[in-house]
N, C-alpha and C positions, 0 to 999 in steps of 0.2 A: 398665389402662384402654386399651381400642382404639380407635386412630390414627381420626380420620375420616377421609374420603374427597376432602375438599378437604385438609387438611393433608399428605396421603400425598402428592397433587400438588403441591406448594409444596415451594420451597426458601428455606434464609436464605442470605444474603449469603454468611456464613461457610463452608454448605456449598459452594454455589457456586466459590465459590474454592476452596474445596479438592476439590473434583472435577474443577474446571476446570484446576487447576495456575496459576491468575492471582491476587494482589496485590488485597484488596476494594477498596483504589484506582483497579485499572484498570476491576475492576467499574463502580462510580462513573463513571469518566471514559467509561466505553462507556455508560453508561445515560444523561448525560447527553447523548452525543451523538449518542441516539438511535438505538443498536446494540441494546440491546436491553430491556424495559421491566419495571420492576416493579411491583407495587399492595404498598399497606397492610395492614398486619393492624390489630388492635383498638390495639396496643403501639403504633402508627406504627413499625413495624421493615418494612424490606424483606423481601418473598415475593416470589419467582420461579419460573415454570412450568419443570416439568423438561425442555419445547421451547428453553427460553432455553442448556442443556449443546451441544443440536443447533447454535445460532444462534452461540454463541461457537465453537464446533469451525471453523464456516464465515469466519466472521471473521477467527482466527486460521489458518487453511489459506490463506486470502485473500491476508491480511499475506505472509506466509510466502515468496509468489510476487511479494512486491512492488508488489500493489493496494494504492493508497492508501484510508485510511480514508472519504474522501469520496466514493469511486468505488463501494465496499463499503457503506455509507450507504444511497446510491444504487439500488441493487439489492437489497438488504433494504426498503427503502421499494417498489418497484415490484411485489414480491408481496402479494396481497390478504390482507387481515385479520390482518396483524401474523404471517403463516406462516412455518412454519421450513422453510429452504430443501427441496428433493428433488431426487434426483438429476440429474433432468430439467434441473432451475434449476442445478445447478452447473456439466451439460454445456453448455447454452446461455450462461453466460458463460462460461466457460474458452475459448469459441470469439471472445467477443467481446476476450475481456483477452488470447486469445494474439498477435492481431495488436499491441498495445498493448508488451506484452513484446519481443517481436520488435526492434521497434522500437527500444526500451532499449536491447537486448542490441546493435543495430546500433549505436547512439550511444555505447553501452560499448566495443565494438571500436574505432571510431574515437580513443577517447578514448587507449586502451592503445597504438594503432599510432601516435598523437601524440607522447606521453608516450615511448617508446621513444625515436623518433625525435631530441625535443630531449634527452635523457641521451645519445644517442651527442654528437649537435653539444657539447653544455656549454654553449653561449651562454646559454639560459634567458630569450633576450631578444623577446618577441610583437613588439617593435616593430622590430626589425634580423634579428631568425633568418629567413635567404633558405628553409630547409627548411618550418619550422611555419606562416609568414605571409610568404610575397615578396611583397616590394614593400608589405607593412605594408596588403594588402587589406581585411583585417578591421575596420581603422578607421573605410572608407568605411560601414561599416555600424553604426555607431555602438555604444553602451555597450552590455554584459551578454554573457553565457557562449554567445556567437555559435557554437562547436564543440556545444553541448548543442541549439541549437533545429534541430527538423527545418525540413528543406529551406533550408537557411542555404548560405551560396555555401563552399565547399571552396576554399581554394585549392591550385594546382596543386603538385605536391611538384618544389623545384630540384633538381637533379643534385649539386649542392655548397652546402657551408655558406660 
């Protein structure tokens, strides 16, 4: 018996995943948070269009670079009619996420020339190490991972521990 012409474009979950190389959980978890969409059949069993393979590739290429899912979300919501991204769409964000990365990768080095830093001293102490915090700066700015947020005050690196 031959295939129709909408089932030929329909995928099940099962295939999906295994095309995709994803866990029909993460399926799941992407469809409910609105990554990517499926309809019913007659069964109530999920169908997905074979553009939903293109929309997980982007997804996961996304992730990969360290886009958060919200931000990805994001950007799949901003192209019309539920479209699977083009190339066009990937270059225009790669240009908006690479300053975003950039960014990261600056708060990452930071973090590593930090982290160096107190393993030579040994002290381990934010609140007395004259190297990672003189004079205990970082207090004046109250609770939370004050080294992660941008434009947060640095202080000055002492000469000695």
């Amino acid at each position: 018996m031959p295939r129709s012409r909408t089932s030929f474009n329909e995928l099940s979950v099962g295939q999906v995943a295994q095309r995709s190389g994803l866990a029909v959980s993460a399926l799941h978890f992407y469809e409910a948070n609105g990554l990517i969409v499926s309809t019913r059949n007659s069964g109530n069993q999920r169908r997905y269009t074979r553009e939903t393979l293109r929309r997980i590739g982007f997804i996961r290429a996304s992730q990969r670079v360290g886009i958060p899912l919200a931000d990805i979300r994001a950007a799949l919501d901003a192209l019309p009619d539920q479209r699977t991204p083009t190339p066009e769409d990937w270059q225009r964000l790669s240009n908006i996420w690479s300053d975003r990365l950039d960014e990261r990768i600056e708060q990452l080095t930071r973090l590593r020339e930090d982290l160096t830093k107190c393993i030579g001293c040994g002290c381990l102490s934010f609140a007395t190490c004259h190297l990672a915090n003189p004079y205990d700066v970082m207090s004046k700015e109250g609770p939370g991972a004050r080294r992660l947020m941008p434009g947060s005050a640095r202080p000055e690196p002492a000469r000695e521990c």
